[in-house]
C-alpha positions in Angstrom: 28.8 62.0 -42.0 29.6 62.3 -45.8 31.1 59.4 -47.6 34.3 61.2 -47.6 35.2 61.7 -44.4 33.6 58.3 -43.5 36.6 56.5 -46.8 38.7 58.8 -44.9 38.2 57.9 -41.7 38.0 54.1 -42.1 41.1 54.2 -44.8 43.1 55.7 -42.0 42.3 52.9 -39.2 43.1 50.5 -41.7 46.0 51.9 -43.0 47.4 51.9 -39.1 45.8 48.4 -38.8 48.0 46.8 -41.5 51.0 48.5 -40.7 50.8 47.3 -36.8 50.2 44.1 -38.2 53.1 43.5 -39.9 55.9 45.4 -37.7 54.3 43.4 -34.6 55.0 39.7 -35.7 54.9 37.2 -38.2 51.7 36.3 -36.0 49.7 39.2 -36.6 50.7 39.5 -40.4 49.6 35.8 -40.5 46.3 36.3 -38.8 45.6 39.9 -40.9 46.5 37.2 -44.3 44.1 35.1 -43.3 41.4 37.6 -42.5 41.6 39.0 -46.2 41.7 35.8 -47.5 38.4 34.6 -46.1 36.5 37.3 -46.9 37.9 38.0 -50.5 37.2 34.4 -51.2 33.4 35.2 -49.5 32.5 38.1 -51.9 34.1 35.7 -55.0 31.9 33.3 -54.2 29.1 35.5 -53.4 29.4 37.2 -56.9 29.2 34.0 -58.8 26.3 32.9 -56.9 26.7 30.5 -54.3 24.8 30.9 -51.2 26.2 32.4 -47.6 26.6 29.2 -45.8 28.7 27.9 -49.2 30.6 31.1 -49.5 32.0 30.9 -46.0 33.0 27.4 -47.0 35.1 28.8 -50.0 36.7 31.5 -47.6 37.8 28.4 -45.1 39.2 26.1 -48.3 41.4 29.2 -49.0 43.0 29.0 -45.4 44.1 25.3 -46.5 46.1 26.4 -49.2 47.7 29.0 -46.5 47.9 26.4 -44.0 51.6 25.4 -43.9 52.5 29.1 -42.4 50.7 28.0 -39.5 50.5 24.6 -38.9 52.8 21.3 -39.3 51.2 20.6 -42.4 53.9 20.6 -45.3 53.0 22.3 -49.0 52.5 19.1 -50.8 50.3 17.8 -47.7 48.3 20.8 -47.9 47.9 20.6 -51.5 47.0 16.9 -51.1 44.1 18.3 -48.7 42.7 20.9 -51.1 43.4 18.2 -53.8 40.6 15.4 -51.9 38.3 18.5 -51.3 38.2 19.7 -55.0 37.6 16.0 -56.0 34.3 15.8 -53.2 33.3 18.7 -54.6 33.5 18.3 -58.3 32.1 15.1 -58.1 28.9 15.9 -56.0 28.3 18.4 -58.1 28.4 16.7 -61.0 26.0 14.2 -60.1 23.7 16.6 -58.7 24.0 19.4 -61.1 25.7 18.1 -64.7 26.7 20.7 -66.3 26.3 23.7 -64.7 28.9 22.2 -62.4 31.7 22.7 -64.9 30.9 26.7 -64.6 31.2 26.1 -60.6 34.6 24.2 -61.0 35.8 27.4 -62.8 35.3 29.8 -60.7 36.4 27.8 -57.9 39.7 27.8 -59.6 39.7 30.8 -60.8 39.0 32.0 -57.2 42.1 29.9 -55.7 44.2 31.7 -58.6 43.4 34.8 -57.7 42.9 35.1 -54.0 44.9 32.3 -52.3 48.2 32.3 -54.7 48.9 36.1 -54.4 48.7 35.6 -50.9 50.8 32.6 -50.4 53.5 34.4 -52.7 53.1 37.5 -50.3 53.6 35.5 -47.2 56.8 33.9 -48.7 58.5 37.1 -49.0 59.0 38.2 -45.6 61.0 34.7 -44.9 62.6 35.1 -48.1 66.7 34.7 -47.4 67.5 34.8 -50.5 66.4 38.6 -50.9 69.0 39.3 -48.1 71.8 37.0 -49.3 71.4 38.1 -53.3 71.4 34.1 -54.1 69.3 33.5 -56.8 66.2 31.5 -56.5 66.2 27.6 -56.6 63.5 24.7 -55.5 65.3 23.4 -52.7 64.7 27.2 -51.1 61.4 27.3 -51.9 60.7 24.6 -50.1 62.4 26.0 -47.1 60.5 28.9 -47.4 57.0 27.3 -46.8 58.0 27.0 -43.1 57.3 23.2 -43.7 58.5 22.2 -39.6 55.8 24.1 -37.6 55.0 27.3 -39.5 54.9 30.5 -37.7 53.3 29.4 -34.5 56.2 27.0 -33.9 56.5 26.6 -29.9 60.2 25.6 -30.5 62.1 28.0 -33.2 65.7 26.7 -33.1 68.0 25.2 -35.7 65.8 22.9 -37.0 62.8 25.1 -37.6 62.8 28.4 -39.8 64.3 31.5 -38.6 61.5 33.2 -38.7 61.1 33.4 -35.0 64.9 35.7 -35.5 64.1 39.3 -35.7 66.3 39.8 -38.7 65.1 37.3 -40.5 61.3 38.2 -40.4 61.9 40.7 -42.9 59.3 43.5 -42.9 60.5 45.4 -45.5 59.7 43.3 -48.5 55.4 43.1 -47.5 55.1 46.4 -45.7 57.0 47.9 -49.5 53.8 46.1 -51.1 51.1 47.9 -49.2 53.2 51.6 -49.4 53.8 51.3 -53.3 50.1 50.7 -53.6 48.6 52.8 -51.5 50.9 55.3 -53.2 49.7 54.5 -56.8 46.1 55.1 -55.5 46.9 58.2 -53.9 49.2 59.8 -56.4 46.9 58.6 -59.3 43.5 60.0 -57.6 45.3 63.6 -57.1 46.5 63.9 -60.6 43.8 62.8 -62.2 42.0 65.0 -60.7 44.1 67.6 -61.3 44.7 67.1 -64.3 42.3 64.0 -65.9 40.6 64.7 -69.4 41.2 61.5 -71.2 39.7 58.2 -69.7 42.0 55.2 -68.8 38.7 52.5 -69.9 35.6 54.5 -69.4 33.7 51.3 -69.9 35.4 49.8 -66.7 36.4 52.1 -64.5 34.9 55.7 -65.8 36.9 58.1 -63.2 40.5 56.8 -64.3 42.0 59.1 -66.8 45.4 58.7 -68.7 46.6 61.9 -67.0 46.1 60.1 -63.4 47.5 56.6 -64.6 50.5 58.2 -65.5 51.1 60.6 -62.6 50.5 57.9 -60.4 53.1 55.5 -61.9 56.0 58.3 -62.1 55.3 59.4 -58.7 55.4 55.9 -57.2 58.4 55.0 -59.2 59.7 58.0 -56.9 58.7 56.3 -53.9 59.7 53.4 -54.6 63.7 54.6 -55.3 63.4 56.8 -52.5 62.0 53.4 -49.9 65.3 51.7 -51.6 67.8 54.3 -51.1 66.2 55.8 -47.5 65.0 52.7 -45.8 66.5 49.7 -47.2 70.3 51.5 -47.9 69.7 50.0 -51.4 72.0 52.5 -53.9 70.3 50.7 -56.6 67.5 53.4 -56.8 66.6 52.4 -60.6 65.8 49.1 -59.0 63.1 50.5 -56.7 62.0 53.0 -59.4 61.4 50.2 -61.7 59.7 48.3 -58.8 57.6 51.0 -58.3 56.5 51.9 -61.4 55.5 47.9 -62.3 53.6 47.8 -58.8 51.5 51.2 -60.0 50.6 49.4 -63.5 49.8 46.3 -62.2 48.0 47.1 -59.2 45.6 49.4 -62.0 45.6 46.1 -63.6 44.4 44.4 -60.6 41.6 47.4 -59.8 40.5 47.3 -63.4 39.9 43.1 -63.5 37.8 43.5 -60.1 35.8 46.3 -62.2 35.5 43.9 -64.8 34.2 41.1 -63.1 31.5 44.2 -61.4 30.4 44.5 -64.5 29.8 41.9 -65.8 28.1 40.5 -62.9 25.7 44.1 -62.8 27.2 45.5 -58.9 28.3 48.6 -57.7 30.2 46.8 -54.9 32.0 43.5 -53.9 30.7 43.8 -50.5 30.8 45.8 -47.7 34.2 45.1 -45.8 35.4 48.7 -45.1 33.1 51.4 -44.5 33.5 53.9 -47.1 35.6 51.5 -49.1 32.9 48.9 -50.5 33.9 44.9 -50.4 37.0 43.3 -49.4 38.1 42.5 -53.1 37.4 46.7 -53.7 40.1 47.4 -51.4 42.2 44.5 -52.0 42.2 44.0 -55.8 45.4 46.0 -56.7 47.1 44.5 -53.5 46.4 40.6 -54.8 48.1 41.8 -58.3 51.4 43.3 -56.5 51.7 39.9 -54.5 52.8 38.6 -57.4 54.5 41.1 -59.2 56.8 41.7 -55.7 57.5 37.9 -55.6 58.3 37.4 -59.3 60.8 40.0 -59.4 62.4 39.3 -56.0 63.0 35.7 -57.9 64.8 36.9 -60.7 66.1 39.9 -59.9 67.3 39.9 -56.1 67.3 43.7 -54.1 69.8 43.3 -52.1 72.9 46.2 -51.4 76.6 44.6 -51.7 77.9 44.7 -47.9 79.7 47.6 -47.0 80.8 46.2 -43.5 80.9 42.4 -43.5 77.1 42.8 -43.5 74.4 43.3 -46.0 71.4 45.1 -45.1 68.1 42.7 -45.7 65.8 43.8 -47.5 
């Protein structure tokens, strides 16, 4: 089997994978979360050098930070946890290493940045009622949308847990529009470049991107993404998801182009070897972790919501 068909093959089981994750339950996007959290966090760690046993640790201390979706732990309880475990860390190392430790401490950070963060953001956004109701963002919903009285796997949703247990209010739409928007910046960006690729994007970074398929790829998701708004989400707004999708195709080649960065400058070919065609967990993942945070941003500041036409506004 050719590596083609073999990226094909494996991109389309994962493709079906993510998508049956998230319209199943809030349970399976969780558990999917926390599977490409672990072993993103793994190949960081790998690539800066620490050992298997130590990498496997780093992939566990991300599932801290993404603990309150799951657990009774609050955010600032959770944070307190990481907090004591940084300190342990730091501090052994430091003794036992001096200054190469300070190196360690910033990749650890670094690594929490970019892996855990996005994917807290991204979790937040399909309990995020504020998308539905157009209110604009404050603290006292933020803290309500950590889940902080029994997370997702609540045995008793009612009034005085989240609604995430509602169907309406497990919205789908907001994290499923991530994946879609990227996966259609890949796609639309690998066609025309090859169609029609001369000039290179960074050849020192990523050689095969070319001008030509940066900026087919961001029109044509910017179509996608006002088609999604106007087709699936009844949002008339279709500038809004034109805009969407245009940021989530420049920042998601962001995101792909950092990842080849830190390649490198670390001298590999591969992050690891998650998906079978596909390379490492962070190859597949590193435009995905950048459109977490573009998707939550904007949904703060600029709410996507369509004005109720029958008592009722369609949640996005």
């Amino acid at each position: 089997m050719n590596n083609f068909t073999l990226r094909a093959i494996s991109g389309f089981f994962y493709a079906i994978t993510v998508v049956a994750c998230i319209l199943l339950s809030p349970t399976t996007l969780a558990i999917l979360m926390f599977v490409i959290a672990f072993f993103c966090a793994f190949e960081w760690a790998r690539i800066h050098d620490a050992s298997k046993p130590s990498a496997m640790g780093f992939g566990v201390y991300t599932w801290l930070f993404l603990s309150p979706f799951v657990t009774n732990l609050t955010p600032l309880q959770a944070a307190g946890i990481t907090a004591i475990i940084a300190l342990l860390w730091i501090t052994h190392r430091l003794f036992t290493q001096g200054i190469s430790a300070l190196n360690q401490a910033k990749n650890l950070g670094l690594g929490i940045l970019y892996i855990a963060l996005p994917i807290y953001l991204f979790l937040l956004l399909c309990q995020s009622q504020h998308l539905a109701s157009g209110q604009p963002h404050t603290p006292h919903a933020f803290n309500y949308l950590t889940w902080p009285s029994g997370g997702f796997l609540s045995p008793k949703p009612g009034p005085d847990f989240p609604a995430i247990w509602n169907a309406p209010n497990y919205l789908r739409g907001p994290v499923l529009l991530v994946f879609i928007l990227i996966w259609s910046s890949d796609t639309f960006a690998y066609l025309t470049g090859r169609a029609f690729g001369k000039n290179p994007l960074h050849a020192e970074l990523s050689p095969k991107k070319t001008w030509e398929g940066f900026i087919g790829g961001t029109l044509l998701t910017a179509a996608v993404g006002a088609y999604c708004f106007y087709a699936f989400f009844h949002i008339t707004n279709i500038w809004q998801g034109a805009i969407l999708g245009a940021l989530m195709s420049v920042f998601g080649t962001a995101g792909d182009l950092f990842e080849s960065a830190l390649k490198r400058e670390k001298g590999i070919k591969d992050s690891g070897k998650f998906l079978p065609g596909h390379g490492g967990a962070l190859d597949r993942f590193d435009a995905f972790l950048f459109g977490c945070i573009l998707m939550w941003a904007l949904a703060q500041i600029w709410p996507m919501t369509q004005a109720p036409t029958a008592a009722i506004a369609t949640p996005f």
